[in-house]
C-alpha positions as CSV (number, residue, x, y, z in Angstrom):
1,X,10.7,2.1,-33.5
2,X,10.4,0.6,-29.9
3,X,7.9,-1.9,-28.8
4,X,6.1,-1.9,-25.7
5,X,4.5,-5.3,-24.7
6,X,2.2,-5.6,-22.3
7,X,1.5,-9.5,-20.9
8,X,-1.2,-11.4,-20.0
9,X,-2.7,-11.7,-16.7
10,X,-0.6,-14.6,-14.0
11,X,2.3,-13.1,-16.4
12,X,5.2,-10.9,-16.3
13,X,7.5,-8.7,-18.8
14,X,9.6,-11.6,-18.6
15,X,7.5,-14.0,-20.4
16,X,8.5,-11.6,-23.4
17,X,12.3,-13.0,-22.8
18,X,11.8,-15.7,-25.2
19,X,10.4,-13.1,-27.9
20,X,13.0,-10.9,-27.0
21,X,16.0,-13.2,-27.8
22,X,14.4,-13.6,-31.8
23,X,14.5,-9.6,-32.4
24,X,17.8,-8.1,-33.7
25,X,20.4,-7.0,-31.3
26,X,19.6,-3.3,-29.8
27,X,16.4,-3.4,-30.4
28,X,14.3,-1.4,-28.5
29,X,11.9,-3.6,-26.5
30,X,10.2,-2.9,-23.3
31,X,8.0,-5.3,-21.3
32,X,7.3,-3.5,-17.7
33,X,5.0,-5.8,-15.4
34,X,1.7,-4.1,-14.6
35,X,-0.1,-4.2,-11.0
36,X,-0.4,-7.4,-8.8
37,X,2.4,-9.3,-11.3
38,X,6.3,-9.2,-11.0
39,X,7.7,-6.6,-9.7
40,X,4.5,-5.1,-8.6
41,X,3.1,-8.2,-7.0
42,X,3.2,-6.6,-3.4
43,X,0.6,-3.7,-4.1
44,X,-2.3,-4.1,-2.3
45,X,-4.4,-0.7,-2.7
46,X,-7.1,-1.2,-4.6
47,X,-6.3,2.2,-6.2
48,X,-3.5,0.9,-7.5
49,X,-5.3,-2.0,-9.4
50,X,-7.3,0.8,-11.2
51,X,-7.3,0.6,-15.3
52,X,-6.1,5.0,-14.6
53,X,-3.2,2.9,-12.8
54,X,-2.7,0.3,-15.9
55,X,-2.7,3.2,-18.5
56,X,0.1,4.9,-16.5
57,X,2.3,2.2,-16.6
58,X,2.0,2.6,-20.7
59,X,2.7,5.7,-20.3
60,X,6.4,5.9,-18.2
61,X,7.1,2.4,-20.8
62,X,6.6,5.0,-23.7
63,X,8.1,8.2,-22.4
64,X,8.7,10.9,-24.8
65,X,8.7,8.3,-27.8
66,X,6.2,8.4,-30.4
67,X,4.5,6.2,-33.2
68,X,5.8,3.6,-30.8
69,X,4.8,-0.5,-31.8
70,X,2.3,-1.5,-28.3
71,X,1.8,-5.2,-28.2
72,X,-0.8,-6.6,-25.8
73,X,-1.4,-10.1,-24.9
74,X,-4.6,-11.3,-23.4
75,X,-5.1,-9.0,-20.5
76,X,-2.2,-6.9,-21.6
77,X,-4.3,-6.4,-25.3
78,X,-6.9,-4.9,-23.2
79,X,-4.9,-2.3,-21.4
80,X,-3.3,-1.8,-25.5
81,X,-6.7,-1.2,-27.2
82,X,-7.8,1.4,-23.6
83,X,-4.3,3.0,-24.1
84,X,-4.3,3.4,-27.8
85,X,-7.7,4.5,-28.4
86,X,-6.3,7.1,-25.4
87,X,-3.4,8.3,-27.4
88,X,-3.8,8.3,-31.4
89,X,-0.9,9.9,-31.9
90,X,1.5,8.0,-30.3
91,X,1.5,5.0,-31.7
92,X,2.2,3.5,-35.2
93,X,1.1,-0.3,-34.9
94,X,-0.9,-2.4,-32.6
95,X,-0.2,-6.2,-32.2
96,X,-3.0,-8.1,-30.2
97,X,-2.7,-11.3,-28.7
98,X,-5.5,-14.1,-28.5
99,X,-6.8,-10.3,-27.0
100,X,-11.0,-8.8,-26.9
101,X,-12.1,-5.3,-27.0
102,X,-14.4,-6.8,-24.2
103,X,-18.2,-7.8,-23.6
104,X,-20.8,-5.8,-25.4
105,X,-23.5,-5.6,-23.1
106,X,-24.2,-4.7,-19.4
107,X,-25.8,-7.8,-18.9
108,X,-23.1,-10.0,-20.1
109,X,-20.1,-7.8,-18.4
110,X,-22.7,-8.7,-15.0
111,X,-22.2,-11.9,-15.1
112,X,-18.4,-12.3,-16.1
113,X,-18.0,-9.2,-13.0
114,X,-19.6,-11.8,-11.0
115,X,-17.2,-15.0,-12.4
116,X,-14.2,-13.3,-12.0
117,X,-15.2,-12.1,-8.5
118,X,-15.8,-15.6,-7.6
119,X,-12.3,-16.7,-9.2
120,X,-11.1,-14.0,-6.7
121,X,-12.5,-15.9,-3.6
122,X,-11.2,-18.8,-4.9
123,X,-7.8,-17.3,-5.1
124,X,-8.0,-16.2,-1.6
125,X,-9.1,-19.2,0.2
126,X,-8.0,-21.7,-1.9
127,X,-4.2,-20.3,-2.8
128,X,-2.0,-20.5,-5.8
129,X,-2.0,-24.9,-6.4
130,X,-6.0,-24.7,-6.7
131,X,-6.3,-21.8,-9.0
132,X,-4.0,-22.9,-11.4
133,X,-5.0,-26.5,-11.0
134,X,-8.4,-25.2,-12.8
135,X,-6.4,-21.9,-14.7
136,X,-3.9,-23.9,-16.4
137,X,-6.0,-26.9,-17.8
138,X,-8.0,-24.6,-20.2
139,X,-7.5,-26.2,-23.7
140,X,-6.5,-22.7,-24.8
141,X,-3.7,-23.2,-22.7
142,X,-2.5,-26.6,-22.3
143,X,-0.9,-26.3,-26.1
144,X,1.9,-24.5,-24.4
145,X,1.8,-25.5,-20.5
146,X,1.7,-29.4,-21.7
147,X,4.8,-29.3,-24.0
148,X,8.5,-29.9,-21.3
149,X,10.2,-27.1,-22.5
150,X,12.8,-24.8,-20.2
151,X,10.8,-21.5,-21.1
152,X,7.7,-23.6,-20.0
153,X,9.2,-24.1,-16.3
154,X,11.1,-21.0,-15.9
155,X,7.2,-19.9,-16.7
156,X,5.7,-21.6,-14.2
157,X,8.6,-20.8,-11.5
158,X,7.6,-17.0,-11.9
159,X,3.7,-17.9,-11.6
160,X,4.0,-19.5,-8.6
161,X,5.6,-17.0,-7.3
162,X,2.4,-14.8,-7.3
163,X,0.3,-14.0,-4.4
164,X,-2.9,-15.0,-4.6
165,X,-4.3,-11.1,-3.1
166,X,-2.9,-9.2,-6.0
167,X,-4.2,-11.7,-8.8
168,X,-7.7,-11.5,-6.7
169,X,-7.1,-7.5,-7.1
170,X,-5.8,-7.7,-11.0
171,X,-8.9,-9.9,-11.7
172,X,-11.8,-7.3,-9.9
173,X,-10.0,-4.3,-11.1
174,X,-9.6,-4.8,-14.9
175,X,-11.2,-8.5,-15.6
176,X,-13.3,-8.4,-18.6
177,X,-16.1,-7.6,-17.0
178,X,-15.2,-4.9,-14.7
179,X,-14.1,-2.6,-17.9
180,X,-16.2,-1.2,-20.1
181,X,-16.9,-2.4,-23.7
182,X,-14.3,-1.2,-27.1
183,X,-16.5,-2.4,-29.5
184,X,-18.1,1.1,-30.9
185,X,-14.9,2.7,-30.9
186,X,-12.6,0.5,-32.7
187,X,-13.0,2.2,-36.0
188,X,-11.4,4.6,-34.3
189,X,-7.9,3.1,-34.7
190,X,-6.5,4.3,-38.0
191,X,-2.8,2.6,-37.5
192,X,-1.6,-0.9,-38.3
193,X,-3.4,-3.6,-36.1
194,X,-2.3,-7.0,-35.8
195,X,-4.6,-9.5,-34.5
196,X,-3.0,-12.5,-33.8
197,X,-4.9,-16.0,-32.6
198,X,-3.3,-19.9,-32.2
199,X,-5.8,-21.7,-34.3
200,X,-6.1,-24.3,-31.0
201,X,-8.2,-20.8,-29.1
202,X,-11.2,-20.9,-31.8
203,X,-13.0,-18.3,-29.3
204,X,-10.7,-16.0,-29.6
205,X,-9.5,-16.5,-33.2
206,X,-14.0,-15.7,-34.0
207,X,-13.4,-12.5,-31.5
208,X,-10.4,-11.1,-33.9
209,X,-12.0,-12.1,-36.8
210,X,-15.0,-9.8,-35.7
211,X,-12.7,-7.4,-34.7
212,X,-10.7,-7.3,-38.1
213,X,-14.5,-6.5,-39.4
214,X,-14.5,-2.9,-37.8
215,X,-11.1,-2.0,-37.8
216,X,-9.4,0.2,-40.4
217,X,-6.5,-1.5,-41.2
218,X,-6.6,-4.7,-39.5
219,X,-5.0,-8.0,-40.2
220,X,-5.4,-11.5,-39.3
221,X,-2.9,-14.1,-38.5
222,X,-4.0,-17.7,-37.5
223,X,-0.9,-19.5,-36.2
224,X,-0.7,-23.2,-36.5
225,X,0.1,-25.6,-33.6
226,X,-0.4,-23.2,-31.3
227,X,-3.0,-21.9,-28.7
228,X,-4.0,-19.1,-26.7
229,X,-0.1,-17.8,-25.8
230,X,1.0,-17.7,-29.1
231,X,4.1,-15.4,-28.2
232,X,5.0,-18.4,-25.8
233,X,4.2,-20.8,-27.9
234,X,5.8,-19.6,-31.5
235,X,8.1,-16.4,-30.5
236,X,9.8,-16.6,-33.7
237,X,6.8,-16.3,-35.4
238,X,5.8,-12.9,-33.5
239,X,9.6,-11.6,-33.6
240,X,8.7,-12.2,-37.5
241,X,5.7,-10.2,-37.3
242,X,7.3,-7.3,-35.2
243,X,10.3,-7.1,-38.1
244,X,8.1,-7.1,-41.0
């Protein structure tokens, strides 16, 4: 059954290398990079930033294939949950990273509209050092980005390799609160979910645990020593998960 991961936002498919490496040889594993990151860094039509544009991304990954295994972290969970709620029938298990189905009310997607459009300023007249000066020391984070590691600084070459515009145009486009809430449809999902959480991200790990509460067949795993980026952080663990 292939896998289609989908990573977080600053990412790439290649932060899924690491994971990649743990599965069994020939396994079927495909991590594409979604707008304003990797190879699609240089977009700059808004158009292209669109969730429509996220979703068909998913779609090429998964081809003709289905009862496929989507993982999402972060950023890349929300474009899972759109896409899976989307497609029922394609899809056999959902893995989601330190991921949220999003904010419930207007009122509180308002004001993180407004936060990430300000991070988007930032990016733009500040640059790359400033953002991650503030984007990197998150405690959710730092578990990972604190640790010497060669998959921690081959991570960080490919960040700063970003451009400031396309993160600006990933953040306005599909932050959390430019899309529109999951909550009232995630009894919806009636495969396998996996809800996975570092037990140093205590936000997210309350957000799955609320989730778990209204999905079908949902499971949660709380992974020790690590934080928000817990495919970064323990890939053996997730390339565990994925074989189980």
């Amino acid at each position: 059954m292939p896998t289609i991961a989908l990573h977080g936002f600053t990412g790439e498919g290649a932060d899924f290398d690491e994971l990649r490496s743990r599965l069994p040889a020939g396994a079927d594993f495909i991590a594409p990079d979604l707008p304003g990151h990797g190879d699609r860094r240089a977009l700059r039509k808004p158009e292209d930033y669109s969730l429509a544009a996220h979703l068909q991304i998913v779609d090429a990954a998964v081809g003709a294939q289905d009862e496929v295994t989507l993982l999402g972290y972060s950023m890349g969970g929300r474009i899972a949950l759109h896409w899976a709620l989307q497609h029922p029938g394609r899809w056999r298990r959902l893995v989601l990273i330190g991921a949220s189905p999003g904010l419930v009310t207007a009122a509180e997607r308002e004001e993180r509209r407004l936060a990430d459009a300000a991070l988007a300023t930032f990016l733009r007249t500040q640059g790359l050092a400033a953002f991650y000066k503030y984007w990197h020391h998150q405690p959710m984070l730092r578990p990972f980005l604190q640790t010497a590691s060669p998959a921690r600084d081959a991570l960080l070459t490919r960040r700063n390799a970003n451009e400031p515009e396309s993160l600006a145009l990933s953040l306005e486009s599909v932050g959390t609160g430019s899309l529109p809430s999951l909550w009232d449809r995630l009894g919806e999902l009636r495969g396998a979910v996996d809800l996975i959480t570092g037990e140093g991200d205590p936000k997210f790990t309350e957000v799955a645990r609320r989730m778990g509460e209204k999905i079908p067949r949902a499971r949660l795993s709380v992974v020790e020593g690590a934080g928000h980026a817990v495919h970064l952080e323990r890939p053996g663990d997730i390339a565990t998960l994925l074989g189980a």
